[in-house]
LUMKOL-589164 format. One line per 8 residues: number of its first residue (from 1); their letters; for each residue z, y negated, x negated of C-alpha. Coordinates in nm, 4 decimals, padded with zeros to 6 digits. Layout:
N
NUM> a> Z,Y,X ~ ...
END
This chain:
300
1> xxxxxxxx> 00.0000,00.0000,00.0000 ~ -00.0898,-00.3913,-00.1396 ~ 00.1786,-00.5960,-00.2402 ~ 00.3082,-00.8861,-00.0211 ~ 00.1623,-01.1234,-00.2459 ~ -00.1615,-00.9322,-00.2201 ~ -00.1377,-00.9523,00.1161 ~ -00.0774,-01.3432,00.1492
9> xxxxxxxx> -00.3564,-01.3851,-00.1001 ~ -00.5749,-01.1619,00.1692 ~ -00.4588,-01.3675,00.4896 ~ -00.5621,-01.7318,00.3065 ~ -00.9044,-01.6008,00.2584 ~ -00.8972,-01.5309,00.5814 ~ -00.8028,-01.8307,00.7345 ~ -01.0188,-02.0560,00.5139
17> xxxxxxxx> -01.3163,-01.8128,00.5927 ~ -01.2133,-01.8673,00.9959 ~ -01.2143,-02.2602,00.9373 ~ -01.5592,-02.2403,00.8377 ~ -01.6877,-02.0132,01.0393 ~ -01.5320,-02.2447,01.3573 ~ -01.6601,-02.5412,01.2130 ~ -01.9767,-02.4176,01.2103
25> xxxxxxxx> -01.9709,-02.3099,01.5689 ~ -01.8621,-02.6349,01.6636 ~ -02.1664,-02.8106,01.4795 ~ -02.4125,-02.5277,01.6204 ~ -02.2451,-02.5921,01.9547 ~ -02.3050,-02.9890,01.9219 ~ -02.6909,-02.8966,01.8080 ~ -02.7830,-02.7204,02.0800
33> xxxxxxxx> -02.6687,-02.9622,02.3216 ~ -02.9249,-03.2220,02.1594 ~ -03.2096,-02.9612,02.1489 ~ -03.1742,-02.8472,02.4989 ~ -03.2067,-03.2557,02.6267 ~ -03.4808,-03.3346,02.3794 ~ -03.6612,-02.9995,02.5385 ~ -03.5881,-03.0874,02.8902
41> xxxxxxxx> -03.7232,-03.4805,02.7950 ~ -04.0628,-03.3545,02.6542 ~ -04.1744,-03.0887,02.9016 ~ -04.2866,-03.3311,03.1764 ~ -04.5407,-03.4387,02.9157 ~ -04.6423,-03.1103,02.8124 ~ -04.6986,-02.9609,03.1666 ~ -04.8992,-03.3516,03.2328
49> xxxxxxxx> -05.1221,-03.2362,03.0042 ~ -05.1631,-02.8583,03.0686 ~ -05.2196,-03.0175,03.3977 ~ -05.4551,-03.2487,03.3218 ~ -05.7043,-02.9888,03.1173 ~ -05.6685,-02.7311,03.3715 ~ -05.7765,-03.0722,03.6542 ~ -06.1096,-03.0840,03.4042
57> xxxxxxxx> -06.2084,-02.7268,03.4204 ~ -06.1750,-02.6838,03.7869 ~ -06.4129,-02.9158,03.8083 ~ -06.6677,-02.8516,03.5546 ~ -06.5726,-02.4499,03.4925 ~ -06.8757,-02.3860,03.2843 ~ -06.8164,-02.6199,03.0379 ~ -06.8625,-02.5420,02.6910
65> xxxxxxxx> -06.6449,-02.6666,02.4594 ~ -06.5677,-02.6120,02.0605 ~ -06.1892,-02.5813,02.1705 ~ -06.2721,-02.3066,02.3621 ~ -06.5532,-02.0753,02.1361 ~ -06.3953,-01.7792,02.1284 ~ -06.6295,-01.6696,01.8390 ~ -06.7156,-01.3091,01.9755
73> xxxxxxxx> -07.0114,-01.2483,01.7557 ~ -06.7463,-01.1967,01.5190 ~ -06.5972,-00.8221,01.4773 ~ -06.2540,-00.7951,01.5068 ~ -06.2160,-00.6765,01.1390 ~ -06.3539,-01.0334,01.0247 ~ -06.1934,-01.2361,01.1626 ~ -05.9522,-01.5166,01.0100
81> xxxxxxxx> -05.6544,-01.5314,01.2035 ~ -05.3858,-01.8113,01.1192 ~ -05.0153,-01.7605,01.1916 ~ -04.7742,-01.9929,01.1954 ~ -04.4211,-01.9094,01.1762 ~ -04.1025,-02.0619,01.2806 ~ -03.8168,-01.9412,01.0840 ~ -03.4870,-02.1143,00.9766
89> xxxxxxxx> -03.3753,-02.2911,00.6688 ~ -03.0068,-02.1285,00.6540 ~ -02.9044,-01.8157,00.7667 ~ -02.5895,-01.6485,00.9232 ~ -02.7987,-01.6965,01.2676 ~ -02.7668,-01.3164,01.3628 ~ -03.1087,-01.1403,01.4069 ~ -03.2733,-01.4783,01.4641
97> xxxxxxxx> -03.4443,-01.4984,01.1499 ~ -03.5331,-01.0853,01.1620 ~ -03.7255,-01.1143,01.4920 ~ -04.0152,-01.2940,01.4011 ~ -04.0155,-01.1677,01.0779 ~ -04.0631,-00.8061,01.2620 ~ -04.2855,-00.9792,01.4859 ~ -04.5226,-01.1572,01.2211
105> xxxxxxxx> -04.5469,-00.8470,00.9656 ~ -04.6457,-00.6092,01.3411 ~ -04.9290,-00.8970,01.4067 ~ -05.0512,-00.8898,01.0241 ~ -05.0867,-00.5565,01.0285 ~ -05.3955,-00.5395,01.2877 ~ -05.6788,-00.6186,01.2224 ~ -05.8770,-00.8842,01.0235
113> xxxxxxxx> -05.7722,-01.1064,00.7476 ~ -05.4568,-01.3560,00.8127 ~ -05.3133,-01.6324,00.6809 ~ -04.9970,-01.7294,00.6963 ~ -04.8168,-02.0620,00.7619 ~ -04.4137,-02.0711,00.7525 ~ -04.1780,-02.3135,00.9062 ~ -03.7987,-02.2651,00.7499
121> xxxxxxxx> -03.6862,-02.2029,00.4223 ~ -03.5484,-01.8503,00.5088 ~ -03.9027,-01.7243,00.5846 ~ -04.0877,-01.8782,00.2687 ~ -03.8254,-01.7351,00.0847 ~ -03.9129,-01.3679,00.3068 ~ -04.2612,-01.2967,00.2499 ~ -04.2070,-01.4702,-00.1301
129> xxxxxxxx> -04.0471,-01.1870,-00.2098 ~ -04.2892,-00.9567,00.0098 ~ -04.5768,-01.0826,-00.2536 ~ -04.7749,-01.2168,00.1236 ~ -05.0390,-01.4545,00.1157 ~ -04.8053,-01.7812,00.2481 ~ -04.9688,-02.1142,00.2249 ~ -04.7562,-02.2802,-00.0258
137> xxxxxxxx> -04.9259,-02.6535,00.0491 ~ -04.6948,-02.5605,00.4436 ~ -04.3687,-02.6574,00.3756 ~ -04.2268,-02.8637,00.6659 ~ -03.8447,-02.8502,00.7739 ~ -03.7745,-02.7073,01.1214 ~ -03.4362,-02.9250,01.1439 ~ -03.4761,-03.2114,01.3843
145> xxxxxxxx> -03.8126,-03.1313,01.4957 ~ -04.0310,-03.4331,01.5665 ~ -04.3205,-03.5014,01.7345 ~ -04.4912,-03.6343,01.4366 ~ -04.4335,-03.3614,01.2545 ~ -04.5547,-03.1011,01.5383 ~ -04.8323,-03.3687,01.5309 ~ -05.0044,-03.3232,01.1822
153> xxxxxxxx> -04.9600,-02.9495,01.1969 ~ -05.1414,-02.9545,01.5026 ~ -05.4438,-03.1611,01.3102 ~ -05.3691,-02.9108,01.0066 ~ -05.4509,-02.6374,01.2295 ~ -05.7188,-02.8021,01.4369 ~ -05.9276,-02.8884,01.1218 ~ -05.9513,-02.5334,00.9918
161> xxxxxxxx> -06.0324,-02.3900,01.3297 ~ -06.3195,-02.6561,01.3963 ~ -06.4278,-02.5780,01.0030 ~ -06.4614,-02.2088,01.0472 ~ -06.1944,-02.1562,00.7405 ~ -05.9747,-01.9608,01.0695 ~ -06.1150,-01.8143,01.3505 ~ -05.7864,-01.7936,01.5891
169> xxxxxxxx> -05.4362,-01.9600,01.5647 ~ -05.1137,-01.8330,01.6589 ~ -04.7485,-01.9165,01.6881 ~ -04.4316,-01.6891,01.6282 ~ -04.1048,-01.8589,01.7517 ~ -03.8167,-01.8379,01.9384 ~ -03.7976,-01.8668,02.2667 ~ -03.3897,-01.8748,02.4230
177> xxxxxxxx> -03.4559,-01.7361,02.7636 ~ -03.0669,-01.8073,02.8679 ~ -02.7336,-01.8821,02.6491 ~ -02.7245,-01.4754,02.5088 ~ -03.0593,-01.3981,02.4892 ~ -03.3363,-01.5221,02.2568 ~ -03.6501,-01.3069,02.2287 ~ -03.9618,-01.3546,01.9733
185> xxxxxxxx> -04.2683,-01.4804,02.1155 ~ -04.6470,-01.5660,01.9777 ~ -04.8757,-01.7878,02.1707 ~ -05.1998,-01.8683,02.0634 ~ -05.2919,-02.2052,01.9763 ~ -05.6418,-02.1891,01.9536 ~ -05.9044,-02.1145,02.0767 ~ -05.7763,-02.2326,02.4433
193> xxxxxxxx> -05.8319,-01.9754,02.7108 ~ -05.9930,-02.1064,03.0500 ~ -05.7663,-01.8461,03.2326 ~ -05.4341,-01.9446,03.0886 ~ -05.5098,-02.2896,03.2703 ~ -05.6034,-02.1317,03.6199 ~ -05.2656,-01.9364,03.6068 ~ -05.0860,-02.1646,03.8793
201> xxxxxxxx> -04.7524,-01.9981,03.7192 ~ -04.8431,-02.1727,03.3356 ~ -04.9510,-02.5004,03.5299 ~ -04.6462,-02.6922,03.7148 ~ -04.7216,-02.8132,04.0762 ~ -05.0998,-02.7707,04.0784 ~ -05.0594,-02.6955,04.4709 ~ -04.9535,-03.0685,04.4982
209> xxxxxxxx> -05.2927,-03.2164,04.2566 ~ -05.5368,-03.3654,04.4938 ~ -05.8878,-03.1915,04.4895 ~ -06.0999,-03.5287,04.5239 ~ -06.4424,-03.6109,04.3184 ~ -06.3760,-03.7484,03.9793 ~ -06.5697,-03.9076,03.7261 ~ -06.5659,-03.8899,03.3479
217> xxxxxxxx> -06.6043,-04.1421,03.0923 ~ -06.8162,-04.0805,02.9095 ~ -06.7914,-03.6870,02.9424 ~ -06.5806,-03.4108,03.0044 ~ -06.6572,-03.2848,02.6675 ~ -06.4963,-03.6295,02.5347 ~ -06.2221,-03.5695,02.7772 ~ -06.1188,-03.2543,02.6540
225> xxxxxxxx> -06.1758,-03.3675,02.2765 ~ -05.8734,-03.6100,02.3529 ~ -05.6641,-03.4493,02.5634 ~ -05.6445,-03.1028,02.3355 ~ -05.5205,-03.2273,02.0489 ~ -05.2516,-03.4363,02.2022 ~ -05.1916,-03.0724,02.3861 ~ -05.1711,-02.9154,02.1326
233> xxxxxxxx> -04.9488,-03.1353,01.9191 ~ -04.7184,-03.0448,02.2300 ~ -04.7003,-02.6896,02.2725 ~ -04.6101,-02.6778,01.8817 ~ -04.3289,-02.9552,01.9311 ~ -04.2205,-02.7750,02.2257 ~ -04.1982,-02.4169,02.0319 ~ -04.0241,-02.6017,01.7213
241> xxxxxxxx> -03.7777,-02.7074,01.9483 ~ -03.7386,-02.3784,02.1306 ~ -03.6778,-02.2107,01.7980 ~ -03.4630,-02.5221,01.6715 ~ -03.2392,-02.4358,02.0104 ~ -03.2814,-02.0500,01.9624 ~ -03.1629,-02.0688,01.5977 ~ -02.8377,-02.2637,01.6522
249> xxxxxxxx> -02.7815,-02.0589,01.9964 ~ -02.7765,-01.7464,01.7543 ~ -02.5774,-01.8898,01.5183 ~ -02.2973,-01.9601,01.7513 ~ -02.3052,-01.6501,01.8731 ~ -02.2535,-01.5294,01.5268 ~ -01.9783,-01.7993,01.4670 ~ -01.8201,-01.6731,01.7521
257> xxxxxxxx> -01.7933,-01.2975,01.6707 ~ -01.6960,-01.3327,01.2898 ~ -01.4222,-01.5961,01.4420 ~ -01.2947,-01.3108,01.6435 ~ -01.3162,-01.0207,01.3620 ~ -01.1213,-01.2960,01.1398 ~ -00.8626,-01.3359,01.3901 ~ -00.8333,-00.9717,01.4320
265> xxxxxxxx> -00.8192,-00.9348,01.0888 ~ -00.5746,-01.1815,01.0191 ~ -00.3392,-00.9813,01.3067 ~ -00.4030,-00.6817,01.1296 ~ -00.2862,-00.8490,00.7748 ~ 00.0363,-00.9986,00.9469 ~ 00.1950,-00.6662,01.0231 ~ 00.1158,-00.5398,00.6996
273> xxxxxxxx> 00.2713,-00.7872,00.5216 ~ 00.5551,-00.7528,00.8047 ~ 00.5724,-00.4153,00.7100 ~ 00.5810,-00.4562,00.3262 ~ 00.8843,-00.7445,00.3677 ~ 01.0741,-00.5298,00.5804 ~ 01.0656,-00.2166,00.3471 ~ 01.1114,-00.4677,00.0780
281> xxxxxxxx> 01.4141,-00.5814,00.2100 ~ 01.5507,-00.3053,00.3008 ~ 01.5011,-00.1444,-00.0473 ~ 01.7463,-00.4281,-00.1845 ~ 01.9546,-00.3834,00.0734 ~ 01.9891,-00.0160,-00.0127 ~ 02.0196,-00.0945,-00.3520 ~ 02.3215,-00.3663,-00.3191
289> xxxxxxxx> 02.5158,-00.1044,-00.1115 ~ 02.4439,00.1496,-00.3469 ~ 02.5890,-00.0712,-00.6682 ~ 02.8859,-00.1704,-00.3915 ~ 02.9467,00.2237,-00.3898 ~ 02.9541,00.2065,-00.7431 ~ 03.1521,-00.0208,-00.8279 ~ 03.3846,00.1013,-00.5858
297> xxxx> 03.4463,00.4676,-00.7669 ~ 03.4529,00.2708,-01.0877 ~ 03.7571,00.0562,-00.9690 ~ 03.9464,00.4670,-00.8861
END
């Protein structure tokens, strides 16, 4: 059995360990708050302009459009496919930062060549170490997303889908579907899918749009050359900040449940070193009556 002192020595670690690891769930706590509000702030815009491409189609449905080449002449097995992932910059987040990495390395290992972009210093650090082809020229921060920043990705990823250097774009986040569960998700960024936009369940309150003539200055195609970048630029922003939420949702949760182990751990320690003061005390206690019973025959 330890030694008392061994034992104190074992219950500070303990409790400085459980300071951090509250503090921490306090500050993850106080995070999530903020991403949840910024999310619920820029969705309006985001559905707007869902809504407003899906307003174009249905009325000009044969429309071709560069955003929306699908590039089938090319086989499957050459193809350029472009991946960008969200990971985090710190870990102790639970299986947050796992997830997509499962999710990711399943996608890269289909067909046709890939190239991958990584958000978060955990995942550059991943597939570093996985020798994968990462684009080292991508290194953006996924704390405090911004729309600027979702902004010049978006032209980043526009420019080598319009240049023929990728053929299809994808996403891999995070998306917190309620306060204990956070599942992995891709969407694809490009190119745009006519369906997706006809879906009335991906399109808020297209019952309520008004079906009347409208006219377009100076053409749909310029329309849509507007709108989808400015579309797109959301849907990243809005999956940075799903992730951003996801991560710090996780990490809580993590927070929570080492809290709890130190706490039982810290019960555990206290009635061992209980245990080791009591048998320490009563050892001298035995010994002083046994010198009293001594000195006692000595004295006959």
């Amino acid at each position: 059995m330890a030694s008392a002192k061994e034992i104190q020595n074992r219950i500070k670690s303990v409790k400085d360990t459980r300071k951090i690891t509250s503090a921490m769930y306090m500050i993850s706590s106080s995070k999530l708050k903020r991403a949840k509000k910024v999310l619920a702030d820029t969705e309006p815009y985001f559905f707007a302009l869902r809504s407003a491409i899906a307003r174009v189609l249905r009325h000009v449905p044969d429309m071709e459009h560069r955003y929306f080449d699908s590039r089938s002449r090319i086989r499957p097995e050459d193809r350029k496919i472009g991946y960008i992932l969200v990971s985090g910059d710190k870990g102790l987040a639970g299986a947050y930062n796992h997830n997509v990495f499962k999710m990711a390395e399943e996608r890269i290992a289909g067909p046709g060549s890939f190239r991958l972009f990584v958000l978060g210093e955990v995942g550059r650090q991943y597939f570093a170490k996985k020798q994968m082809d990462v684009d080292t020229d991508f290194r953006y921060t996924v704390q405090k997303p911004t729309m600027h920043r979702a902004r010049v990705i978006a032209e980043r990823m526009i420019d080598l889908y319009l240049t023929g250097a990728l053929d299809e774009v994808y996403i891999i986040y995070t998306q917190m579907v309620n306060s204990v569960t956070m599942e992995a998700e891709v969407e694809q960024l490009l190119p745009l899918n006519k369906v997706t936009f006809n879906d009335p369940h991906m399109v808020k309150d297209m019952a309520a749009v008004h079906q009347e003539e409208i006219q377009f200055t100076p053409s749909p195609e310029a329309v849509i050359d507007s709108i989808v970048p400015n579309y797109l630029s959301g849907m990243i922003y809005s999956c940075l900040v799903e992730s951003y939420a996801s991560e710090h949702n996780s990490r809580m949760m993590a927070m929570e449940a080492a809290t709890a182990s130190a706490d039982g751990m810290l019960k555990e320690l206290s009635i061992q070193y209980n245990r080791v003061r009591q048998a320490a005390i009563t050892q001298e206690i035995t010994e002083v009556i046994s010198g009293a019973k001594a000195q006692k025959k000595r004295r006959r």
